[in-house]
Backbone as CSV, one residue per row, in Angstrom:
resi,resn,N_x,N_y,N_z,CA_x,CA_y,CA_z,C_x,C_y,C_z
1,UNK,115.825,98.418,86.795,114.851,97.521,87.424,113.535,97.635,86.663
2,UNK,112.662,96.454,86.205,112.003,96.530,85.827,110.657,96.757,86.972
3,UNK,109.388,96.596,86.479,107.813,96.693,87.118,108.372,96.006,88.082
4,UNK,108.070,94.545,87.355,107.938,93.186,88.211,109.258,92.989,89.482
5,UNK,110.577,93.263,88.989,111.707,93.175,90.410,111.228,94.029,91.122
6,UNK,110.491,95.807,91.110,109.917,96.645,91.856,108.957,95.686,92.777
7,UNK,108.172,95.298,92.040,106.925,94.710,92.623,107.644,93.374,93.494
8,UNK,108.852,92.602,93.259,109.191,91.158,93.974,109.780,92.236,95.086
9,UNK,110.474,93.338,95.158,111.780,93.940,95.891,110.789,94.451,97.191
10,UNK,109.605,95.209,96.741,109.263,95.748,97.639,108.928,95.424,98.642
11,UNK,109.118,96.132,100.253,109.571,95.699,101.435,108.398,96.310,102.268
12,UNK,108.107,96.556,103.335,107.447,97.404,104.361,108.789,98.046,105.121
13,UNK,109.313,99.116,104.572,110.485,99.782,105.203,110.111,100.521,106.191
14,UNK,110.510,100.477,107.751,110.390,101.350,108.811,111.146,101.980,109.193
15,UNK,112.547,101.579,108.967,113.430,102.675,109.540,114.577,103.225,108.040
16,UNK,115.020,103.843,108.848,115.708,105.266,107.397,117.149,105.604,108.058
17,UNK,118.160,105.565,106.865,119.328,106.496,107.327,118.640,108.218,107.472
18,UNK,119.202,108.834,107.918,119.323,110.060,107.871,119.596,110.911,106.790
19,UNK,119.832,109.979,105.570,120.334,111.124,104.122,119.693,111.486,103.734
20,UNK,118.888,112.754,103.193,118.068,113.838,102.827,118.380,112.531,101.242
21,UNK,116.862,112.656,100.926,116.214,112.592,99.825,116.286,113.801,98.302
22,UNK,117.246,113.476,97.511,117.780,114.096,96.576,116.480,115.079,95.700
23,UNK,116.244,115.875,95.603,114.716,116.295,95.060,114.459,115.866,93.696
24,UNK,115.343,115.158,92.765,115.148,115.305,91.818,114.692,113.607,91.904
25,UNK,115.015,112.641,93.058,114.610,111.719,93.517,112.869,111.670,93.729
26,UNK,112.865,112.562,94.818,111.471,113.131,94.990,110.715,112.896,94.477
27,UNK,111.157,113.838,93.412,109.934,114.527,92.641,109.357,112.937,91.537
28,UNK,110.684,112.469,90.839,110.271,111.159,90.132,109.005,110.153,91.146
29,UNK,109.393,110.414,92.260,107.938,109.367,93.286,106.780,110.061,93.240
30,UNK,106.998,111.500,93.758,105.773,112.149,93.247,105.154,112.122,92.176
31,UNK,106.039,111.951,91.178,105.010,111.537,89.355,104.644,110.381,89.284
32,UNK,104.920,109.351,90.023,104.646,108.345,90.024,102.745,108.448,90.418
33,UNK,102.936,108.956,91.795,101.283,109.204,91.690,100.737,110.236,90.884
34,UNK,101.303,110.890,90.302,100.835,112.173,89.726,100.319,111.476,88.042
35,UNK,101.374,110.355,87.886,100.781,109.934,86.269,100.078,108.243,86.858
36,UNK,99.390,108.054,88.124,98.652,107.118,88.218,97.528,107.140,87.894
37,UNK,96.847,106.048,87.214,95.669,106.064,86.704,94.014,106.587,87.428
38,UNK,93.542,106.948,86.889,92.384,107.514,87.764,90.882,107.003,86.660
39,UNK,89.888,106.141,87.588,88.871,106.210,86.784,87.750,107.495,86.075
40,UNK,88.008,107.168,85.011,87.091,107.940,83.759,88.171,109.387,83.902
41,UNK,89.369,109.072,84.508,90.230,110.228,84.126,90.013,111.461,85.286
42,UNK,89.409,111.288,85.956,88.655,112.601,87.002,90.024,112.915,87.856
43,UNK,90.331,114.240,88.072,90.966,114.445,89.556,90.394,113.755,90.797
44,UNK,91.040,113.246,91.014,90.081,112.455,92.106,90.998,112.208,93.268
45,UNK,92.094,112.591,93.429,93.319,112.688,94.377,94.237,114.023,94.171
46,UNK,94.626,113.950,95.607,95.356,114.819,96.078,97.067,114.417,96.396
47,UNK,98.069,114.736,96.094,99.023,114.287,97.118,100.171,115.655,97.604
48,UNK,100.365,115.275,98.939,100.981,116.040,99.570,102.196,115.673,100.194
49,UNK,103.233,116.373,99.955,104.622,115.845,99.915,104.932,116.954,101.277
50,UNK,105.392,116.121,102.297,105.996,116.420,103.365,107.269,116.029,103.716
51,UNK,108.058,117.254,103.908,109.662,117.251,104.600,109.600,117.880,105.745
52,UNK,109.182,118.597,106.506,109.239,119.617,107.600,109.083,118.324,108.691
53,UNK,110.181,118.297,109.420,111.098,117.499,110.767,109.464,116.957,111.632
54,UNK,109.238,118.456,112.062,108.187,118.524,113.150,106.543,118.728,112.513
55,UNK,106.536,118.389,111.124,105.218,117.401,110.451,105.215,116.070,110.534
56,UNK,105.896,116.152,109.937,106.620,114.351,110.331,105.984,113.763,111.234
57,UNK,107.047,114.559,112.548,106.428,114.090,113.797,105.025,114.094,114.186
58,UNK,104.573,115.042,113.515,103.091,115.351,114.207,102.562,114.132,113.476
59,UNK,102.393,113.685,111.889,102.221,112.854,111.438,101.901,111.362,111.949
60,UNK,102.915,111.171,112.583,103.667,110.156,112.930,102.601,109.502,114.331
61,UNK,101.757,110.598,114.816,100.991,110.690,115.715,99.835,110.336,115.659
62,UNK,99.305,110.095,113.857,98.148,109.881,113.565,97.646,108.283,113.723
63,UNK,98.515,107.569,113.762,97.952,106.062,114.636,98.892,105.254,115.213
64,UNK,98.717,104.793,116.177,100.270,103.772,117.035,100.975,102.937,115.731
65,UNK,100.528,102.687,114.720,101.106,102.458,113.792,101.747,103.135,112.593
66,UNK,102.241,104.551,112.906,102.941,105.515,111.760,103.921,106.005,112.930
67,UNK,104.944,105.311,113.852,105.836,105.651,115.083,106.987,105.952,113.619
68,UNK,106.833,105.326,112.891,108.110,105.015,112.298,108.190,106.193,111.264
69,UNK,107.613,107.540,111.215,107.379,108.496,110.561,108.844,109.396,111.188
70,UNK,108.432,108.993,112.700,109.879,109.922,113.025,111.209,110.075,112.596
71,UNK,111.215,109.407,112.218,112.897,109.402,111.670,112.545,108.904,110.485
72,UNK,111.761,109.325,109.397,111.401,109.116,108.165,111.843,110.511,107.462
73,UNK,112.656,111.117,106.398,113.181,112.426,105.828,111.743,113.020,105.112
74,UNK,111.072,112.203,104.546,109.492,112.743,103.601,108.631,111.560,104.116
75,UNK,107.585,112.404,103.389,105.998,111.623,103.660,105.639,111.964,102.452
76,UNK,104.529,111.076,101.404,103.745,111.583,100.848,102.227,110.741,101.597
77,UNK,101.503,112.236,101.957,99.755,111.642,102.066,98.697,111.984,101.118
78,UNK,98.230,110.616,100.642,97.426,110.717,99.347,96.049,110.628,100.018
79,UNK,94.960,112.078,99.228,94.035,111.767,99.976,92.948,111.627,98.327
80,UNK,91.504,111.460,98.622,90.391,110.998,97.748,89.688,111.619,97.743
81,UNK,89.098,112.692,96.574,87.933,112.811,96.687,86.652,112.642,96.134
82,UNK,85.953,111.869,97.273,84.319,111.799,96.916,83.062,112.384,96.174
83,UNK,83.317,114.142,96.010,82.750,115.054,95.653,83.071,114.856,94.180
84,UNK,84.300,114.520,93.551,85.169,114.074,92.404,83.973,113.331,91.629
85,UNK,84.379,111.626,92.791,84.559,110.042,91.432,84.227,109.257,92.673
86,UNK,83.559,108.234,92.072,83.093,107.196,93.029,83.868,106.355,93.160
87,UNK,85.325,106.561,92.601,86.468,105.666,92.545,87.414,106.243,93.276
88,UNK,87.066,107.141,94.064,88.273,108.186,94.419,88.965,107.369,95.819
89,UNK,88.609,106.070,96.032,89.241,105.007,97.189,90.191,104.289,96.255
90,UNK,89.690,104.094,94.950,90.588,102.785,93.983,91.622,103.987,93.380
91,UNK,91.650,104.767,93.083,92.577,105.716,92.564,93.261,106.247,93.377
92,UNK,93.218,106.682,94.654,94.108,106.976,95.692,94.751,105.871,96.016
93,UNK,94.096,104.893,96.391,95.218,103.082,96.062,95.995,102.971,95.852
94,UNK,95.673,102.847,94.265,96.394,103.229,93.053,97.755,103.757,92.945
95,UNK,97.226,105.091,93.393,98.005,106.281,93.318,99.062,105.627,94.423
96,UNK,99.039,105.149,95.816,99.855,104.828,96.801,100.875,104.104,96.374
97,UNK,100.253,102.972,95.553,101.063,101.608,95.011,101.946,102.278,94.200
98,UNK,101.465,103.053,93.216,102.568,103.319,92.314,103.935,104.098,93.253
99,UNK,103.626,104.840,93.891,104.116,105.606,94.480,105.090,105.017,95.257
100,UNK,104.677,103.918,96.320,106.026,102.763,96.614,106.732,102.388,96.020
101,UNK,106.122,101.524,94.691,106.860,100.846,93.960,108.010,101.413,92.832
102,UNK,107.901,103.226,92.645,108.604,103.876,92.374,109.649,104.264,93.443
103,UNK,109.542,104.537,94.604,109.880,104.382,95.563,110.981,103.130,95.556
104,UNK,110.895,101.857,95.534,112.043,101.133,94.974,112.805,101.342,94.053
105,UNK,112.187,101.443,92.980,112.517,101.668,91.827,113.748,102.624,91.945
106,UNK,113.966,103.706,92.755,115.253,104.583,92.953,115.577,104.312,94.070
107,UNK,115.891,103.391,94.816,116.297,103.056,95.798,115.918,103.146,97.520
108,UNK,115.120,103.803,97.576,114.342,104.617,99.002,113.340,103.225,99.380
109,UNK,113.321,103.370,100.846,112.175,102.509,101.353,111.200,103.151,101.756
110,UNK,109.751,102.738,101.737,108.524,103.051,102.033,108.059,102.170,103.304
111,UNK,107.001,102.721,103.573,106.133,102.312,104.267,104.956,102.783,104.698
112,UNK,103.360,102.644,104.458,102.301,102.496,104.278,101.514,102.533,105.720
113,UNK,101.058,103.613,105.689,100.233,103.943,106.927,98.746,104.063,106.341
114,UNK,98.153,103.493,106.875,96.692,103.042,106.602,95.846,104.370,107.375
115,UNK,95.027,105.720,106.891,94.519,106.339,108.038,93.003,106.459,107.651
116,UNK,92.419,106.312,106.215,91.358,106.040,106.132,90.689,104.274,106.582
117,UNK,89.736,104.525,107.702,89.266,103.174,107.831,87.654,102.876,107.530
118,UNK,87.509,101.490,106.636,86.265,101.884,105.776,85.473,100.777,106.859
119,UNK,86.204,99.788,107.764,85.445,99.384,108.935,85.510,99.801,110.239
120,UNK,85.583,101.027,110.369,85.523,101.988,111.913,85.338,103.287,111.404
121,UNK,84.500,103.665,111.212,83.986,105.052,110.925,83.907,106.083,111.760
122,UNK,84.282,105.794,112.785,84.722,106.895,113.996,86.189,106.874,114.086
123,UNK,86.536,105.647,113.746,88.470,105.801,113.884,88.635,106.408,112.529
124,UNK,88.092,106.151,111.175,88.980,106.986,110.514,88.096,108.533,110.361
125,UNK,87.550,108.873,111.092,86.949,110.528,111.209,87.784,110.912,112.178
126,UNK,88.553,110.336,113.017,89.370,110.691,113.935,90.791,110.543,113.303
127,UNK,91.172,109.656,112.630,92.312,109.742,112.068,92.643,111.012,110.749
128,UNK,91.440,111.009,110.022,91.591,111.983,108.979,91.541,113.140,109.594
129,UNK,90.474,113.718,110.282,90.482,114.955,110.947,91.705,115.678,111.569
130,UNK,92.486,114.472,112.290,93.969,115.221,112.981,94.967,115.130,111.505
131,UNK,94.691,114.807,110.495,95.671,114.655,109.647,95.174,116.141,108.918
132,UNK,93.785,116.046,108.343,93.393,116.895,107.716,93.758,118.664,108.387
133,UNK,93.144,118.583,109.470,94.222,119.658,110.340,95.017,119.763,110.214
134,UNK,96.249,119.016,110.946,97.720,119.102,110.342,98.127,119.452,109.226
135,UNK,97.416,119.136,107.845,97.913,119.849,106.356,96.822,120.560,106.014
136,UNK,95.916,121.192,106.235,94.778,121.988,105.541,94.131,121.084,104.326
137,UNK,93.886,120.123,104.739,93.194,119.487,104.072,91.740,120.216,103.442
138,UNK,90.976,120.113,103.261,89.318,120.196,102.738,88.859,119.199,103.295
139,UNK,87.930,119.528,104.040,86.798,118.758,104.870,86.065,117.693,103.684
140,UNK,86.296,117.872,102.670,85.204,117.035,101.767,86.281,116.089,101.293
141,UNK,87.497,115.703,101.019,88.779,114.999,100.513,88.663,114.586,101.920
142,UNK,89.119,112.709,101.533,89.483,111.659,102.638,90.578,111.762,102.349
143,UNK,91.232,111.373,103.718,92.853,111.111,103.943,93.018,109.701,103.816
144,UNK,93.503,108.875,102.715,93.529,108.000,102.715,94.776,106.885,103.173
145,UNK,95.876,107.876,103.159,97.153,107.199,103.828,98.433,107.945,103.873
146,UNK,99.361,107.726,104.329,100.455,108.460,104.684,101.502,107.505,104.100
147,UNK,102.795,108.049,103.119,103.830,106.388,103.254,104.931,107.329,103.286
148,UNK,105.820,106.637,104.093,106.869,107.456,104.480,107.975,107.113,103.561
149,UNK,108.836,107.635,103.294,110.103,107.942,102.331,111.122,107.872,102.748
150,UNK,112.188,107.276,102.422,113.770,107.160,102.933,114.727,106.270,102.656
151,UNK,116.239,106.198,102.755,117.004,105.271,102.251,116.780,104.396,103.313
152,UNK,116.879,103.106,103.056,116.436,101.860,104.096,117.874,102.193,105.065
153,UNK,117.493,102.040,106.210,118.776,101.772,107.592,119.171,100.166,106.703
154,UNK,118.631,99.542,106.789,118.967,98.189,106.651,118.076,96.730,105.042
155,UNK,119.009,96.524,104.774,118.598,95.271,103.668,116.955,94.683,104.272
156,UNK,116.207,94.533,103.911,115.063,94.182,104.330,115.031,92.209,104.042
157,UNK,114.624,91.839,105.196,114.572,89.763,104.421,113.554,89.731,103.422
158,UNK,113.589,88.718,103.233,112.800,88.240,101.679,111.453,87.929,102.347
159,UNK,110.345,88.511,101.724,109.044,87.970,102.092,108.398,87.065,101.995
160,UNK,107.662,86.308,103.048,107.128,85.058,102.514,105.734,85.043,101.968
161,UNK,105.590,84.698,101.233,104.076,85.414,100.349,103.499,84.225,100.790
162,UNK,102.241,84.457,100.703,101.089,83.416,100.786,100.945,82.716,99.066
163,UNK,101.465,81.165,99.283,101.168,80.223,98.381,100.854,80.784,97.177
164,UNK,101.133,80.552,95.573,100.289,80.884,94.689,99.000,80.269,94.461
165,UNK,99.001,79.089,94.829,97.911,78.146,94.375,96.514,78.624,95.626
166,UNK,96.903,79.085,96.444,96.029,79.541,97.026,95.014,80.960,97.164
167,UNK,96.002,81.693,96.087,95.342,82.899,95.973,95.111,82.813,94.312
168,UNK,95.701,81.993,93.503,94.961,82.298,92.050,94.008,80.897,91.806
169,UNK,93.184,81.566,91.098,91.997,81.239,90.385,91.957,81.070,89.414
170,UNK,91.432,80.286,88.523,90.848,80.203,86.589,89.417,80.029,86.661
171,UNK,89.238,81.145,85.794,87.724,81.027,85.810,86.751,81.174,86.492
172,UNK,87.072,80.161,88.017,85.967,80.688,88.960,86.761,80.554,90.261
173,UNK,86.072,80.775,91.528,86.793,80.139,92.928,85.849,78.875,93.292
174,UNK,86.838,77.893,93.608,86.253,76.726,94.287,86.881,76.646,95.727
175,UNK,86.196,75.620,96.591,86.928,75.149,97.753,87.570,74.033,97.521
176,UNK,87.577,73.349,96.278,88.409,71.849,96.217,89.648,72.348,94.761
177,UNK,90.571,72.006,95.181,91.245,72.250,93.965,91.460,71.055,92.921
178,UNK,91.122,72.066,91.777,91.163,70.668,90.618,89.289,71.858,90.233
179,UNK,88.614,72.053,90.642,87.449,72.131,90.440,87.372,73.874,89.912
């Protein structure tokens, strides 16, 4: 599979067979963020690879939207740090995307838990904090997301993307097209 079928294939996967994740599987997703790009090159991310049943779960706890952690075999949570690179939000990104899309790439489904929030600043001090707890984080590194790992339960449908003509541009953005 090339970039681009990675990039058409990929799904929002929530649920998982039960088959343990091969490590040598693993570890290829983990390099995926591990050789993702980082501005001016800085450490500027963290990632933390979780298998333990009852992390998971605790995980899974960090917003009504990561339920689907439970019966997920791994997690990786990529966090940012600020103290680093002033990019350490675009490189943890980064780092996520690749990390899914490798994630296809050997067959496993993902799915993307959002726990840093850059418009509720009390929800994500509350979301990072129970996360950051949960793994010994460093108080100074943001938790920027959680994506869970696993062979898909099921074929995922085809996504319907929003229009091309509506999201690309030449040159500049207009409101009339043609302009």
């Amino acid at each position: 599979m090339d970039v681009f079928d990675a990039i058409q294939a990929r799904r929002e996967i929530t649920a998982y067979t039960e088959q343990e994740i091969e490590r040598d599987v693993l570890e290829k997703v983990v390099d995926a963020g591990v050789f993702a790009p980082t501005g001016n090159n800085l450490p500027s991310k963290n990632i933390i690879v979780v298998q333990d049943r009852k992390t998971l779960d605790q995980l899974a706890k960090t917003t009504p939207y990561m339920k689907w952690l439970e019966q997920a075999p791994a997690a990786i949570v990529v966090t940012g740090k600020s103290h680093i690179s002033k990019y350490w939000l675009q490189d943890a990104s980064i780092a996520c995307a690749f990390i899914w899309l490798e994630a296809v790439e050997v067959g496993l489904g993902s799915a993307f838990g959002a726990v840093y929030n850059a418009h509720d600043e009390r929800e994500s001090e509350k979301r990072e904090s129970y996360v950051r707890n949960l793994l010994n984080i460093p108080e100074e590194d943001h938790v920027v997301a959680g994506l869970g790992l696993g062979y898909p339960k099921e074929e995922p449908k085809p996504k319907k993307h929003t229009p091309r003509d509506q999201v690309v541009f030449y040159e500049s953005v207009s409101n009339e097209k043609g302009e």
